[in-house]
Residue frames as qw, qx, qy, qz and C-alpha x, y, z in Angstrom:
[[0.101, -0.618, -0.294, -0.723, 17.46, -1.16, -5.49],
 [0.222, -0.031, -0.806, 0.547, 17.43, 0.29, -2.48],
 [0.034, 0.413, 0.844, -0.339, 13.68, 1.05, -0.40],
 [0.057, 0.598, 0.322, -0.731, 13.47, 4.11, -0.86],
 [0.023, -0.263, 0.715, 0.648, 13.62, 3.83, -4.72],
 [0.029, -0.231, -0.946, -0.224, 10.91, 1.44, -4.59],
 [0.036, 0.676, 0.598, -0.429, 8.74, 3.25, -2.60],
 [0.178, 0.627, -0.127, -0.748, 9.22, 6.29, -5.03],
 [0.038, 0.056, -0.922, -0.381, 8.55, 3.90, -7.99],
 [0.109, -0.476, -0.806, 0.334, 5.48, 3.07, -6.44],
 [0.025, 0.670, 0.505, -0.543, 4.23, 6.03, -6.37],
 [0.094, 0.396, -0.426, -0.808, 5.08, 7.52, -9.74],
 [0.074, -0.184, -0.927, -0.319, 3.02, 4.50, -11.00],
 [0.013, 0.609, 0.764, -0.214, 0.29, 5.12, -8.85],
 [0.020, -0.500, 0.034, 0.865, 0.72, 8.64, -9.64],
 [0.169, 0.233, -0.676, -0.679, -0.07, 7.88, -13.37],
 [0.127, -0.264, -0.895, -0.337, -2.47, 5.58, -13.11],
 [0.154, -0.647, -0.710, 0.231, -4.75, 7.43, -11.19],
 [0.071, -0.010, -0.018, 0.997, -4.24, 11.23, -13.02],
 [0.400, 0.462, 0.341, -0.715, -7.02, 13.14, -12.94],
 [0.131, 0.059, -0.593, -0.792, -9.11, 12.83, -16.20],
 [0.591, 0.170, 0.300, -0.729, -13.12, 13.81, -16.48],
 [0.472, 0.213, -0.591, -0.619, -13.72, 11.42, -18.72],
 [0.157, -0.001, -0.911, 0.381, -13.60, 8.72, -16.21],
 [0.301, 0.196, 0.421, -0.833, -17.18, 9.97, -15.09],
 [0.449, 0.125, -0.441, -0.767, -19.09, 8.79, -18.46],
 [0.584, 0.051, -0.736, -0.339, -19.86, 5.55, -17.11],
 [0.142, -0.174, -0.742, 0.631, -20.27, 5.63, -13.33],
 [0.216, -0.798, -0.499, -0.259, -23.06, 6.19, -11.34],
 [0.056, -0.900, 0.072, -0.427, -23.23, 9.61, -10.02],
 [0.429, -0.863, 0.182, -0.193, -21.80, 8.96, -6.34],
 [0.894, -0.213, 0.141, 0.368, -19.01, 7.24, -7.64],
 [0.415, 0.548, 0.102, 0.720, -17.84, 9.92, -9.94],
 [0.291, -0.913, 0.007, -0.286, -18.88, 12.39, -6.81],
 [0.794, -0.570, 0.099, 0.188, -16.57, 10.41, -4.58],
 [0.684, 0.211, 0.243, 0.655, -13.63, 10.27, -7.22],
 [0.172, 0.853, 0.203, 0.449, -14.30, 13.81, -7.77],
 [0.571, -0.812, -0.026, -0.117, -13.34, 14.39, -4.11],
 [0.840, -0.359, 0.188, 0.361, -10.37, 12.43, -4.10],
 [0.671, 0.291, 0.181, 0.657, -9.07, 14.12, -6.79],
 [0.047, 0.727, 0.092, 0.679, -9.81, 18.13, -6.00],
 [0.470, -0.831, -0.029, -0.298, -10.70, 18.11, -2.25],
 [0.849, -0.408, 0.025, 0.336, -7.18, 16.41, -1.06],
 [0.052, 0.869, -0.465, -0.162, -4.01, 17.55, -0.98],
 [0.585, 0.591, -0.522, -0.190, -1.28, 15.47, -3.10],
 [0.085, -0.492, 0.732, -0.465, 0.09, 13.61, -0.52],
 [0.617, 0.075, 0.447, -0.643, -3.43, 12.73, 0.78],
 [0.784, 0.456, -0.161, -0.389, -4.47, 11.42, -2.62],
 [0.519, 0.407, -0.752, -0.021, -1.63, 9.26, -2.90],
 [0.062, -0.200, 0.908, -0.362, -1.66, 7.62, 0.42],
 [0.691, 0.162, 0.325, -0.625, -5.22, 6.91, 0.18],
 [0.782, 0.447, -0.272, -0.339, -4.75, 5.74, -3.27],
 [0.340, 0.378, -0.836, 0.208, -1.42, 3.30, -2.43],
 [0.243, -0.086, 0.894, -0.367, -3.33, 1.83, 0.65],
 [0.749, 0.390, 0.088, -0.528, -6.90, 1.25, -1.23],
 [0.714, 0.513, -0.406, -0.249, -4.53, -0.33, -3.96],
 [0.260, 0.506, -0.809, 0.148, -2.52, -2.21, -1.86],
 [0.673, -0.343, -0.498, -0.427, -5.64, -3.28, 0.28],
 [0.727, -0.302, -0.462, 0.409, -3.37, -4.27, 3.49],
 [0.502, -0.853, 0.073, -0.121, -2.60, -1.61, 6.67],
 [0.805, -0.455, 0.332, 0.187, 0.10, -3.36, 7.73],
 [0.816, 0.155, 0.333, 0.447, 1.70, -3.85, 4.42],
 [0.254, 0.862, 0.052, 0.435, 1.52, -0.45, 3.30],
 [0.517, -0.850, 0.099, 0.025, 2.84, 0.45, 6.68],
 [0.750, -0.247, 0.395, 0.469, 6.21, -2.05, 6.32],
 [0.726, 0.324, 0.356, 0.491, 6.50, -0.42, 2.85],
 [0.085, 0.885, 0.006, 0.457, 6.59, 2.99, 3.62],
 [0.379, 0.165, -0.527, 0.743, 8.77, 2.75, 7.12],
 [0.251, -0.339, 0.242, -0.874, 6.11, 3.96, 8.87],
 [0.200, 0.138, 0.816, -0.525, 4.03, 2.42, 11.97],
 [0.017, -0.418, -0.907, -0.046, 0.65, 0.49, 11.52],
 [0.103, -0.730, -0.618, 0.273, -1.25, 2.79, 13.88],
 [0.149, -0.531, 0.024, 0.834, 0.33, 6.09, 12.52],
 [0.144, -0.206, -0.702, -0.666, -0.98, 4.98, 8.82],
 [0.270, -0.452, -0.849, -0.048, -4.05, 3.85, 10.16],
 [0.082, -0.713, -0.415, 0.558, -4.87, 7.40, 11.74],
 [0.003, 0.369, -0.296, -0.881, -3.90, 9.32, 8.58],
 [0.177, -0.105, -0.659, -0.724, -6.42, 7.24, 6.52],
 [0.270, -0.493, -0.784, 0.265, -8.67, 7.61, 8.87],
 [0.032, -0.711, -0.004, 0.703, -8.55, 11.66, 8.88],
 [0.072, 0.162, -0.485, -0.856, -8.39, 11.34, 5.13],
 [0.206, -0.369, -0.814, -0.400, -11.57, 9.16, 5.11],
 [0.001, -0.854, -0.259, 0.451, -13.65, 12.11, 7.32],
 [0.006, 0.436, -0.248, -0.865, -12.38, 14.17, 4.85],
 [0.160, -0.012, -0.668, -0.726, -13.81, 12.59, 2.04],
 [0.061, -0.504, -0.846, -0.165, -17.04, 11.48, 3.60],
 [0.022, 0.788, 0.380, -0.484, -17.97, 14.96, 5.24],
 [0.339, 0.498, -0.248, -0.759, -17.56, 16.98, 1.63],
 [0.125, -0.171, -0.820, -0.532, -19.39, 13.69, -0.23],
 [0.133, -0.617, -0.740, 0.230, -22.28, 14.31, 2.52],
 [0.196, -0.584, -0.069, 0.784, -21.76, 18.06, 2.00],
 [0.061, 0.102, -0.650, -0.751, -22.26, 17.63, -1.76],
 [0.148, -0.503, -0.851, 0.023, -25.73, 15.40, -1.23],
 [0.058, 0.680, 0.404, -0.609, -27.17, 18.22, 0.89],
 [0.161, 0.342, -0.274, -0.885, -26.22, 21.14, -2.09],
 [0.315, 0.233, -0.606, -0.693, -28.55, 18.81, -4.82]]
C-alpha cells in the first residue's frame, strides 16, 4: 500500500469518526461542547482534520513523518489553527 493511500485512509477514518453530530453535546459541560462546536463550524475542512489527526495521533513529529511534511511547518499550522479556536471560544464567553 503505498503512503499516500495510507495517509488518505487515515483520514477517511478520522473523517467519520469525528462527523459532526449535535447530539454529542448532551453530556458535556458547556465549554467542551463550545470548543467542539468551534472545531466543527469555525474551521475550514482541512483545518478540522489536521487538528483532529494530530490531537489523535498525540505526536508532532509523527504526524509530521506521516504526512511528508516538516516538524516545524506542522507545528506552525496547529499553532494558527489553535488561535483560531481559542480567539472565537474567548469571543463566545464575552457574547454570554
Amino acid at each position: 500500500m503505498s503512503e499516500e493511500r495510507k495517509v488518505v485512509g487515515e483520514y477517511k477514518a478520522v473523517r467519520q469518526d469525528y462527523e459532526w453530530d449535535a447530539s454529542i453535546f448532551n453530556d458535556e459541560p458547556e465549554r467542551v461542547a463550545r470548543v467542539k462546536e468551534i472545531i466543527a463550524t469555525r474551521l475550514t475542512e482541512p483545518e478540522r482534520i489536521l487538528f483532529i489527526m494530530y490531537t489523535d495521533c498525540g505526536s508532532l513529529r509523527l504526524l509530521a513523518r506521516r504526512l511528508g511534511l516538516s516538524h516545524t511547518t506542522l507545528n506552525a499550522e496547529i499553532r494558527r489553527i489553535r488561535k483560531i479556536i481559542l480567539a472565537e471560544y474567548y469571543k463566545t464567553a464575552e457574547k454570554k
